[in-house]
N, C-alpha and C positions, 0 to 999 in steps of 0.2 A: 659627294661633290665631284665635278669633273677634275680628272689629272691633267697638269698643264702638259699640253700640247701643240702641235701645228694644225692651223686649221685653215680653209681653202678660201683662199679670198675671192670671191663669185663679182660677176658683171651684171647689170638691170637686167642681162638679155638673159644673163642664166637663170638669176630668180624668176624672170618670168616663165620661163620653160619649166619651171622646175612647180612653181604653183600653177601652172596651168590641167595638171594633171589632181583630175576629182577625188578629195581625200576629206576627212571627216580630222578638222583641223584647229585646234585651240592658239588663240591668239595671246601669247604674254605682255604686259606691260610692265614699268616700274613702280615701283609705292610710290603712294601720294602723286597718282599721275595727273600730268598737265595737260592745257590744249591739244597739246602736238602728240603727246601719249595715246590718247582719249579718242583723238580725232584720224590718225594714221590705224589704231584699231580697228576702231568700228569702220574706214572706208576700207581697208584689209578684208573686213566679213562681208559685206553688203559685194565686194567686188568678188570674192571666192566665191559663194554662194554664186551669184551670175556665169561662173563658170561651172559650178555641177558640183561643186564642194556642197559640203556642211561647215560649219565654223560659230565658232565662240569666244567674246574675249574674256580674259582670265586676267586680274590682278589680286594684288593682298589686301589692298584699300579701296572702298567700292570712290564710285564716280564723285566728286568736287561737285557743290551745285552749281559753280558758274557754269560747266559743260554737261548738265544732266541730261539738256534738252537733246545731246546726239544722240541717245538712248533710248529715245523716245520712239514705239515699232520696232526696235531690234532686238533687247536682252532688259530685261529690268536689272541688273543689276550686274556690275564686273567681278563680284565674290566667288570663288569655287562654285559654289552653289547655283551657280547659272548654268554649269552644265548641265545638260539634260541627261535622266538615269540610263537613258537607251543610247549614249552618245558611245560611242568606241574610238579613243583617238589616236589615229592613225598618223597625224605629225604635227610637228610644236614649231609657230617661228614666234620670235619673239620682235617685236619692234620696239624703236626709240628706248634702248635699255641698253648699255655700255658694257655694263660687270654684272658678275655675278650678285654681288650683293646689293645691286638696286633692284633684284627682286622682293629683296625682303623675307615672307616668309615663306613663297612661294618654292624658294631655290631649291630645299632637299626635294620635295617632288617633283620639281620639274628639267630643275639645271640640267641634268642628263641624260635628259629626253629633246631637248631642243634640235632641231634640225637645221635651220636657219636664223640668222638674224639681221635683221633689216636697222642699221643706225647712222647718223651722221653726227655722232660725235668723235671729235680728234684723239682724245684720251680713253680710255678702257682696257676694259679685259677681254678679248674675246672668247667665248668660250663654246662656240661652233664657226662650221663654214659661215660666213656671210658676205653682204653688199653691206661696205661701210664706205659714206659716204661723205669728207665732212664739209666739202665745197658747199654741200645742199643747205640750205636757212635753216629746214625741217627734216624730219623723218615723212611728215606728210604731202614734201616735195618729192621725195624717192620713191612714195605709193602713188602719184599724181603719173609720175615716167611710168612706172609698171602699167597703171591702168591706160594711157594713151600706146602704149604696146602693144597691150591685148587688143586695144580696137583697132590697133595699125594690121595687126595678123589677122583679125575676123575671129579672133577668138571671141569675142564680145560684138556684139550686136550693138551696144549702147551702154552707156555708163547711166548706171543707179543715180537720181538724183540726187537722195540720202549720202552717197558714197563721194560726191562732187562737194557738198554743203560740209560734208564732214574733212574732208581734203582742204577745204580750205578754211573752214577753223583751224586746223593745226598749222597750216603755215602762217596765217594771220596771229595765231597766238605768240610762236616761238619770236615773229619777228618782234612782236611788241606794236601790230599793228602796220606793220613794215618802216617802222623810226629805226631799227636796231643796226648794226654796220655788218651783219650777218646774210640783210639784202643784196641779192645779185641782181643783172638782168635777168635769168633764167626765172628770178621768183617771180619777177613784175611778169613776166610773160608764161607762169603758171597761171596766175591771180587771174591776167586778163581773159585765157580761154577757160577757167572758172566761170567768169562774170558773161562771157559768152553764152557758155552754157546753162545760165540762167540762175547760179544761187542766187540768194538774197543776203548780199554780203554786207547793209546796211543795217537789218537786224540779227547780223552774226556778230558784228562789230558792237552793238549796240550789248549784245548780253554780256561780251569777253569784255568790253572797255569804258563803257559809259554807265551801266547799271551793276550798284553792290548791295548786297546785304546789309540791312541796318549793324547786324552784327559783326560784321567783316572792318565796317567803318569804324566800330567803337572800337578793336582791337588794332587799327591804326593811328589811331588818337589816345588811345592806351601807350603803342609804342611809342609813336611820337614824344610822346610826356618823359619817356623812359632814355632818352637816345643818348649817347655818347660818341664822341669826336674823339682824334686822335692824328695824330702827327700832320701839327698845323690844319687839324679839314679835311686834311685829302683820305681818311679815311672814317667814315660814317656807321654807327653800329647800333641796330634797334633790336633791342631783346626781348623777350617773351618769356620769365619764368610759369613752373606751376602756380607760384603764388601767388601771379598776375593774373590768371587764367582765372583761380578761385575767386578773387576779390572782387572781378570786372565782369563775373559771368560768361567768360569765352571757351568756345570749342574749340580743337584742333584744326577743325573743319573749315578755318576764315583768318589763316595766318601766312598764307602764298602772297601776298604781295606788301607783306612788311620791308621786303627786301628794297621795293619798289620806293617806301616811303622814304628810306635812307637815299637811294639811289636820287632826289628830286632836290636836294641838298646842293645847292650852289658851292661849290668846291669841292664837292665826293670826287674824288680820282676812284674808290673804291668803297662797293656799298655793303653791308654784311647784315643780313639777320641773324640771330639765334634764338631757336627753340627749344624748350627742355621740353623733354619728351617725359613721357608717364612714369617710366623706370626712376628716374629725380636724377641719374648719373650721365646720361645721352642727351645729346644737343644738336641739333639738327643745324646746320648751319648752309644759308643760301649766298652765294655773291654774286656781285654786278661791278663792274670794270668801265670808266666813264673814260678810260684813259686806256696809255700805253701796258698798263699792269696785267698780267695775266691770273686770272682768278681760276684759270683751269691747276695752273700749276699750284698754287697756295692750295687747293682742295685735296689735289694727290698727292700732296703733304700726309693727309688726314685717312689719305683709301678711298678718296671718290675723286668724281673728274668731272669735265661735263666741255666746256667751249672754252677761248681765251678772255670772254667779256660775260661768259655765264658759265656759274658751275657748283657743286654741292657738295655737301660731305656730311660725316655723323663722327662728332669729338666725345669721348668720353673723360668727360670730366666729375671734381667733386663740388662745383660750384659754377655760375655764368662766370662770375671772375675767374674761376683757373681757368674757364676756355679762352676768353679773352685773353689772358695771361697766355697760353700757347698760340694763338693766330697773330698777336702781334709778334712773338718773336720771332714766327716764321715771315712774315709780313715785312720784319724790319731788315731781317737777311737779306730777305727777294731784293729789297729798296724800292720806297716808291716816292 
């Protein structure tokens, strides 16, 4: 693992100069990645590659079905295994990933090899040079500035359509659709020379916010049935153990927007899911901040981090109750 260090904090202009040069280049994300993960990679490949790269992205947990379709013509799949045997790689950036250990199990092999990292989250570890940025809504608002650079200098010809469509699912995803307080002018005025450029951002929207999984749904009406309140309302908490998982028939694979469900809760100042993870001691835990409360700092309580109205962590506990049991003490300290 990387020795903590100083590392260089880079501008759009450097990143771009700096991938502009053709290198045979693996792209990291973090486990369990989201829109903005998903969608800031693959426009990452599709945009190297137009410049004379090779590129692949690389995570521990292959693609979420809600964003499979960005995948679709470019890698079948984001496992190790998607690189190809004749691949030789020559540099690692990593995007929309904070810390080291939102790689998961990627980190021993890759953590230091990374050359760059592309984020805009306010909290993390850094653990190379990078552009971090966390004015941006997205990380696939930061790859949207890269690629109108490239075409500002003639290093690009034209942006990949694939690469536009996938730009802006990740900034549509993170914002929540552009509802979230995380929206600037500068997003509205990505989105629109998006929409310029031709996505079809009615059935982008359509797959990330209007269409689920029968099974996604049942494991929200699962939580739901499951949820607990705390101090007066203002904090909302849907769990998820293994043994809900077994009884109800549920995957891993359809528990991202649990968090969401507590989050719609008329009074939530703050929303929390928790999932037990496979080990029976780890619990994944998501929040959302309807209010003044910062869910970033309540997370790095725990060694994760993420924004002050969205953020994530992994508690190890003996029980859902002893986790709860340590979120709200920390929770009750913060004051909300």
């Amino acid at each position: 693992m990387s020795k903590e260090k100083e590392y260089a904090s880079l501008t759009a202009r450097q990143v771009a100069d700096l991938l502009t040069q053709p290198k045979n280049t693996v792209i990291l994300l973090h486990t369990r990645p989201d829109g903005d993960a998903v969608g800031s990679a693959v426009a990452l490949r599709l945009l190297l590659e137009a410049l004379g790269s090779r590129a692949v992205c690389v995570c521990a947990n292959d693609i979420p079905r809600r964003e499979a379709f960005l995948l679709d013509g470019v890698q079948s799949s984001l496992l190790e295994t998607a690189i190809p045997t004749d691949f030789c790689v020559e540099r690692v950036v990593a995007v929309d990933t904070a810390s080291p250990a939102q790689m998961g199990a990627l980190a021993d092999a890759w953590l230091d090899r990374v050359d760059v990292m592309i984020d805009h989250h306010g909290t993390g570890t850094p653990y190379a040079d990078g552009w971090i940025e966390p004015t941006a809504s997205a990380t696939g608002e930061m790859i949207f500035m890269l690629s109108r650079l490239w075409l500002a200098d003639g290093a690009l010809k034209a942006i990949p359509p694939h690469a536009d469509a996938a730009m802006f699912t990740a900034i549509a995803s993170d914002t929540g659709g552009f509802r979230y307080s995380n929206v600037t002018p500068t997003t509205h005025l990505c989105a629109a020379e998006l929409i310029r450029a031709g996505v079809d951002t009615a059935t982008i929207n359509h797959r990330l916010f209007e269409c689920k999984p029968y099974e996604l749904m049942r494991a929200e009406q699962v939580g739901f049935g499951a949820m607990r309140r705390y101090f007066d309302g203002r904090m909302t908490v849907v769990p998820m153990t293994n043994a809900m998982k077994t009884e109800h028939g549920l995957s891993d694979g359809v528990m991202d927007t649990l968090v969401d469900v507590a989050r719609m809760v008329e009074g939530t100042e703050l929303a929390v899911s928790i999932r037990q993870q496979a080990d029976g001691t780890s619990f994944r835990v998501s929040t959302r901040s309807n209010g003044a409360f910062s869910a970033a700092t309540l997370c790095a309580a725990f060694g994760g981090g993420g924004h002050d109205k969205a953020a994530g962590c992994t508690v190890e506990a003996a029980s859902l109750d002893a986790v709860i049991e340590k979120l709200l003490a920390v929770v009750e300290q913060m004051g909300i």
